[in-house]
C-alpha positions as CSV (number, residue, x, y, z in Angstrom):
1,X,30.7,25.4,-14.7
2,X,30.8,21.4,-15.4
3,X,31.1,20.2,-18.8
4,X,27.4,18.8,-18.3
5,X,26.4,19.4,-21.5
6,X,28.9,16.8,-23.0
7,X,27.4,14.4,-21.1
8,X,25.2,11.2,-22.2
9,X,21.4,12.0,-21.9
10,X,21.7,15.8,-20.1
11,X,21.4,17.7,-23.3
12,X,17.8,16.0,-23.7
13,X,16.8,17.9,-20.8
14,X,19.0,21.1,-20.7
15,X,16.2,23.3,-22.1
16,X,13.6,22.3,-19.1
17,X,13.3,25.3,-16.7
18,X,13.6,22.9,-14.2
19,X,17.6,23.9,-13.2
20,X,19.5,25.4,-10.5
21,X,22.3,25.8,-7.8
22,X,22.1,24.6,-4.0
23,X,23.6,25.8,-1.1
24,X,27.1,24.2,0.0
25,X,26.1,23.9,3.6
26,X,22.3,22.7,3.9
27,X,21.9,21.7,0.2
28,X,19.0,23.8,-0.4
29,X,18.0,24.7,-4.2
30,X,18.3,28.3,-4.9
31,X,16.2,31.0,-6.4
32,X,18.0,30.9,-10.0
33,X,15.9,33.4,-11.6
34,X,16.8,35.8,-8.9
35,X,20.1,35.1,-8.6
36,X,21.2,35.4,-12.4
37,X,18.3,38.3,-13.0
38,X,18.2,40.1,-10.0
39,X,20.5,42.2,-7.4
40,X,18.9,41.1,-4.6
41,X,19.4,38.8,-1.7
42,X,20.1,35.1,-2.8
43,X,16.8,33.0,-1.1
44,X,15.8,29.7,-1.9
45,X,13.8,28.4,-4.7
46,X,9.7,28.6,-3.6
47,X,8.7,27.3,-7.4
48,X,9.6,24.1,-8.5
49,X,9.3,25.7,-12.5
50,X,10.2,28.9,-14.9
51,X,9.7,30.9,-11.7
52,X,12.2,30.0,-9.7
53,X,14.4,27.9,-12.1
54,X,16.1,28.1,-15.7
55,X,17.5,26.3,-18.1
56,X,21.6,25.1,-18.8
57,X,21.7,27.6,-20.9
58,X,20.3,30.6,-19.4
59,X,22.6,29.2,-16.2
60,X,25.7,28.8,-18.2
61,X,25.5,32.5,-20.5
62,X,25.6,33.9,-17.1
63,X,27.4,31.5,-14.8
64,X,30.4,34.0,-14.7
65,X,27.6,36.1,-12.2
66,X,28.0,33.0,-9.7
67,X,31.4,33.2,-10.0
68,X,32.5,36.3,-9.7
69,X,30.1,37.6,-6.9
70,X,32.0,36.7,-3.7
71,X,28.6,36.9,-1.5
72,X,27.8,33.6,-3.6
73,X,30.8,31.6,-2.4
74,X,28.4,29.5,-0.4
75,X,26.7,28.3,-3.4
76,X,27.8,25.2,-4.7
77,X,28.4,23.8,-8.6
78,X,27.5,21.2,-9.8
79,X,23.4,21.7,-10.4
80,X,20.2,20.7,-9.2
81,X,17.3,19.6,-11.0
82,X,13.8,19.7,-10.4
83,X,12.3,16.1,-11.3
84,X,8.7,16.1,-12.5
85,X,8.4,12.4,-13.7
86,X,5.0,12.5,-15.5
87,X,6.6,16.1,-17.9
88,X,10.3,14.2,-17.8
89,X,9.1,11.2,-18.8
90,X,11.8,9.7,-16.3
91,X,12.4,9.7,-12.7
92,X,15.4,9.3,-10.3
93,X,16.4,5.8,-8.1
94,X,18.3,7.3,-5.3
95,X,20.3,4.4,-3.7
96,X,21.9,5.5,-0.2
97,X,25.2,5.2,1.4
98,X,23.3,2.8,3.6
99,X,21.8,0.2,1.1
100,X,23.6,-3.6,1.7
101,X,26.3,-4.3,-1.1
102,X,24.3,-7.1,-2.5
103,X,21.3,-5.3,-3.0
104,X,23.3,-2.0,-4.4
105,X,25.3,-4.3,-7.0
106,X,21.5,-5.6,-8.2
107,X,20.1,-2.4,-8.3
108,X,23.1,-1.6,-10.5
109,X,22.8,-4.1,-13.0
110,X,19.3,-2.4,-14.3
111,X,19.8,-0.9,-17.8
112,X,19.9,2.7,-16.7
113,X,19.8,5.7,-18.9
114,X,22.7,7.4,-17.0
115,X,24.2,6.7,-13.7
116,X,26.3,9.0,-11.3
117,X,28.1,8.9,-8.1
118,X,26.5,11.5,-5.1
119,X,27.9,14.7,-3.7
120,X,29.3,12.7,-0.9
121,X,30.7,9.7,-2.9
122,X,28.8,7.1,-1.1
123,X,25.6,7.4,-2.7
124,X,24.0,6.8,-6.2
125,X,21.9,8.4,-8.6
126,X,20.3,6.3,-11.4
127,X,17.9,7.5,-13.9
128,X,14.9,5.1,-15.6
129,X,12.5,6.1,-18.1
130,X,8.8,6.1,-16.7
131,X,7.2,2.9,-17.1
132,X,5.0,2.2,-19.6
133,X,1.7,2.1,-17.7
134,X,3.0,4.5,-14.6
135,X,-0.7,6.3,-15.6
136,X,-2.6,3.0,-13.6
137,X,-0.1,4.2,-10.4
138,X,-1.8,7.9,-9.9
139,X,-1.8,8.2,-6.3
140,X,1.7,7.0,-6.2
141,X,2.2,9.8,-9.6
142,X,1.6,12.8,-6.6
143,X,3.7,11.8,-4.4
144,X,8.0,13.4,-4.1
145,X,9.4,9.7,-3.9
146,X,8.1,6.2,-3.4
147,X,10.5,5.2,-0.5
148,X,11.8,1.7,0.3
149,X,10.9,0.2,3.8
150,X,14.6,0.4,5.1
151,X,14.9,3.5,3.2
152,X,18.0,1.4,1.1
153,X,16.8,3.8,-2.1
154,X,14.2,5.4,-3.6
155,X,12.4,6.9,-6.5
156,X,12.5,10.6,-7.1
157,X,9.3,11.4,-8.8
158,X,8.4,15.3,-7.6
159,X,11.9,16.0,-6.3
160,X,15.4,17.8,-6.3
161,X,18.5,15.8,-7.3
162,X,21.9,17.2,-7.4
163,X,24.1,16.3,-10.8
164,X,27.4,15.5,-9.9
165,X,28.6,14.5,-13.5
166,X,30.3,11.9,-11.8
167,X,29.6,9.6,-14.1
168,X,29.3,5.6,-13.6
169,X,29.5,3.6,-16.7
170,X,26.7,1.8,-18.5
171,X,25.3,-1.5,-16.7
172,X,27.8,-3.9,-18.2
173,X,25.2,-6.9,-18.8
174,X,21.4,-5.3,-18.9
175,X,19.9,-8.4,-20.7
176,X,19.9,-10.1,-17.8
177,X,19.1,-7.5,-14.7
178,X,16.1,-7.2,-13.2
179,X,13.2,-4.9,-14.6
180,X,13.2,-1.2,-13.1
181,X,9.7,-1.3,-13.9
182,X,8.8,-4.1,-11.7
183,X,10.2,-2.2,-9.0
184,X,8.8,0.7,-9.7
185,X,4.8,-1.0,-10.1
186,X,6.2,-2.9,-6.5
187,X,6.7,0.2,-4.9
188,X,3.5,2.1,-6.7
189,X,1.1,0.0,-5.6
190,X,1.8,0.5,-1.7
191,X,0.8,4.5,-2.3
192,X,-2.9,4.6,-1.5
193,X,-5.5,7.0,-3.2
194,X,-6.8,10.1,-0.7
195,X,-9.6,11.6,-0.3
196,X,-10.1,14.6,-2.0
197,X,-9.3,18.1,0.6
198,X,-9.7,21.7,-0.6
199,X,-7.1,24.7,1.4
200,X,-9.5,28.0,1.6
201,X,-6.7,30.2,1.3
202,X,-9.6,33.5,0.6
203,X,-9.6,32.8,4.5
204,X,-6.0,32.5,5.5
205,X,-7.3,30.5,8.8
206,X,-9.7,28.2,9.9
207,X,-13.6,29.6,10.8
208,X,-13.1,28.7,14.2
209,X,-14.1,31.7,17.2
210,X,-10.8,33.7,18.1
211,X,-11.0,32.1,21.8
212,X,-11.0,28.5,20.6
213,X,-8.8,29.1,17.8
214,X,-6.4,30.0,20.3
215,X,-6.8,27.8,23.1
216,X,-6.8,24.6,20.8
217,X,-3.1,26.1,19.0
218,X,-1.2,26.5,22.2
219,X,-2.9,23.0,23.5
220,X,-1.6,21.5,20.5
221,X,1.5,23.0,20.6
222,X,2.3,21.9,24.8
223,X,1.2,18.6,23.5
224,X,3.7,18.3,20.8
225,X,6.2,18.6,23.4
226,X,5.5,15.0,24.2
227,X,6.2,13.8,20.8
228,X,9.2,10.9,21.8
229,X,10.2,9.5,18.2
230,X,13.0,11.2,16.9
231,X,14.6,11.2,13.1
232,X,16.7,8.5,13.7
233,X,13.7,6.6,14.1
234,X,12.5,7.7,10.2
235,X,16.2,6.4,9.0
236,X,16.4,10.2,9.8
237,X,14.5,11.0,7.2
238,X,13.5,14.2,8.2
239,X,10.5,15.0,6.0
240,X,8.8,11.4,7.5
241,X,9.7,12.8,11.1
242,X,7.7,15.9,10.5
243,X,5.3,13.9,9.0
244,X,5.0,11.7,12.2
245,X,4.8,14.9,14.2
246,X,2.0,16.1,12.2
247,X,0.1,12.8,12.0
248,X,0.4,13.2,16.2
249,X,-1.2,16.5,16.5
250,X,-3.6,15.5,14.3
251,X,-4.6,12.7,16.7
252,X,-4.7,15.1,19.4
253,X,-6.9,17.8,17.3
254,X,-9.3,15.0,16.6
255,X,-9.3,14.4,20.7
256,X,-10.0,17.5,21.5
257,X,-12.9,18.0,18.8
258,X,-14.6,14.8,19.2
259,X,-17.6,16.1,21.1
260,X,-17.9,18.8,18.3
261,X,-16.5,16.7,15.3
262,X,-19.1,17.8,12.6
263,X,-18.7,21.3,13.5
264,X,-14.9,21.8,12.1
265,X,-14.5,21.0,8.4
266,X,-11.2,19.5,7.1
267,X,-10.7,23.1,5.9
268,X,-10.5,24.1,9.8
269,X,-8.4,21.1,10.9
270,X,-5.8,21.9,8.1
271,X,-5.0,25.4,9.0
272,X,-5.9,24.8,13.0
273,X,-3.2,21.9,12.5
274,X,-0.9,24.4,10.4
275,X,-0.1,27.1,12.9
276,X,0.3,24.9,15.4
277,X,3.2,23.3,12.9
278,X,4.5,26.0,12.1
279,X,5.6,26.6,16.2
280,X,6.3,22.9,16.7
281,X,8.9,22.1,14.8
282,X,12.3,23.8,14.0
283,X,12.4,26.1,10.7
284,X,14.6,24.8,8.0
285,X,15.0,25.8,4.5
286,X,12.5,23.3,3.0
287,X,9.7,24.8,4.6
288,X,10.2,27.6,2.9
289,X,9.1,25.9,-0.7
290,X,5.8,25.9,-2.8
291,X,4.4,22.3,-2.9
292,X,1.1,22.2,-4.8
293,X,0.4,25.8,-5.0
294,X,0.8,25.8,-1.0
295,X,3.6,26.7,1.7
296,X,5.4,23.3,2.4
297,X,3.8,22.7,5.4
298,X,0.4,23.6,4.8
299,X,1.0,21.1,1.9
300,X,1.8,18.7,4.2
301,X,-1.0,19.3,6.8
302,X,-3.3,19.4,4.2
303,X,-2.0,15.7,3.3
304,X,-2.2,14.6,6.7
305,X,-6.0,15.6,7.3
306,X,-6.7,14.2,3.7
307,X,-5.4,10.9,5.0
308,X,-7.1,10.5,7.9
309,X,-10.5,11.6,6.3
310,X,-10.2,8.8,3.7
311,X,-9.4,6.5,6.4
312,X,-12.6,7.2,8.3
313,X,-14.4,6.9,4.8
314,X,-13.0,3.1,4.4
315,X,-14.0,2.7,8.0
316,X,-17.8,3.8,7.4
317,X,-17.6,1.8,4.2
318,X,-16.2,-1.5,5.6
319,X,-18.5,-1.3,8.6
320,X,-21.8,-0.8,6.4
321,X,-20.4,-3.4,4.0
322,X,-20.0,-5.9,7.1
323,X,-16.8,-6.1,7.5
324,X,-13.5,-7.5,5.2
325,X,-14.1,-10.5,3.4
């Protein structure tokens, strides 16, 4: 166990329920309530809160179960923390292995409450208090991160970040740096406001007629097939790239409904879009996670159609109003 504790800043938030372990090999945050409470199978965390996760100290009065149980060799110290910036009060700059020098030294000159290296070295983990009026920024509030164009950094608002304890030293002249919060309200104000989308999950499916259901799935699924962009064109990034991929078969969806569009409700898109998700793209661990009271990717469908219904709402609205100004 790492002698977090004796660390600038982490004792502030040892007691939040918001702690865990991640796997060596894909990095994904365990189940910690199961794996110090529980004989079962190690899985990974589907809560992002006291039902999945625990606190430093609950962790370290029973860290000697991690380290004696040989079927959890794969599981890797040091820990992983949930960030929920507007409960924190703080949220995470993740600068990449990628970001230019020049920009990396600037970024580094911010007055930071504490600073560490990444798992890898080459990467670094800054953490700000939230700014001051972060409450005028609500659509950017519900988002994981607010990402950078070149995806050079960003900031971890409803996100896991590993704790290295590989500790930087203070910002050796914060007088004169530039204002994390300016950045922050620079990258806020690109994250737009949605339209509002309830998930029927009494129905588990969309109320669409078994036939259709069907046919439109496995026509959105062949078509899916043709998708050409690949992670590397998302700065592999792979939660944009499945975002991309659902964004495409939503376009498709709204192809092949357009003669019938006011008889499927955003309800229907979302889970007509979800299955055929779900056999699109390859499983990986994060899919497996609770976002928003939802499975991951039904969180992210759900996002998708929510999107593109507010866009059509601007569209309405613009055309009535005659047009931008």
């Amino acid at each position: 166990m790492p002698n977090i504790l004796d660390q600038p800043f982490i004792p502030s938030i040892a007691d939040n329920r918001r702690w865990t372990v991640s796997d060596a090999k894909d990095k994904k945050p365990m189940d910690m309530r199961r794996l110090l409470f529980s004989d079962t199978k190690p899985c990974g965390a589907k809560y992002q809160d006291e039902r999945s996760l625990c606190s430093l100290s609950e962790i370290a009065q029973r860290a000697n179960i991690l380290l004696d149980r040989p079927v959890y060799s794969h599981l890797s110290l040091p820990l992983t923390y949930y960030c929920k910036a507007v409960e924190t009060k703080f949220c995470i700059l993740d600068i990449e292995k990628t970001c230019p020098d020049d920009v990396r030294q600037r970024l580094l000159k911010m007055p930071y409450l504490y600073g560490e290296r990444s798992s890898s070295g080459k990467g670094i983990h800054l953490l700000f208090p939230l700014p001051k009026h972060y409450l005028d920024y609500s659509a950017a509030m519900q988002k994981p991160a607010l990402k950078e164009e070149h995806r050079w950094y960003e900031i971890l608002l409803n996100h896991y970040s590993i704790f290295t304890v590989n500790m930087l030293d203070p910002p050796s002249n914060p007088n004169g740096a530039e204002s994390f919060d300016e950045l922050f309200y620079e990258l806020a104000a690109q994250a737009k406001e949605v339209h509002a989308v309830a998930v029927d999950l009494a129905k588990f499916g969309p109320n669409v007629a078994e036939p259709i259901k069907d046919a439109l799935i496995r026509n959105l699924v062949t078509y899916g097939k043709t998708y050409k962009r690949t992670p590397a064109d998302f700065h592999n990034d792979m939660s944009t790239y499945e975002f991309g991929v659902i964004g495409y078969l939503y376009a498709r969806l709204k192809y092949l409904t357009r003669n019938q569009k006011d008889k499927y409700t955003a309800n229907d898109k979302i889970w007509l879009l979800y299955e055929a998700v779900k056999q699109t793209l390859p499983h990986r661990s994060k899919h497996d996670e609770i976002r928003n009271g939802l499975p991951y990717l039904l969180s992210e469908t759900k996002t998708c159609v929510a999107r593109n219904e507010q866009a059509e709402i601007d569209k309405q609205a613009e055309t009535k109003g005659g047009g931008k100004a």
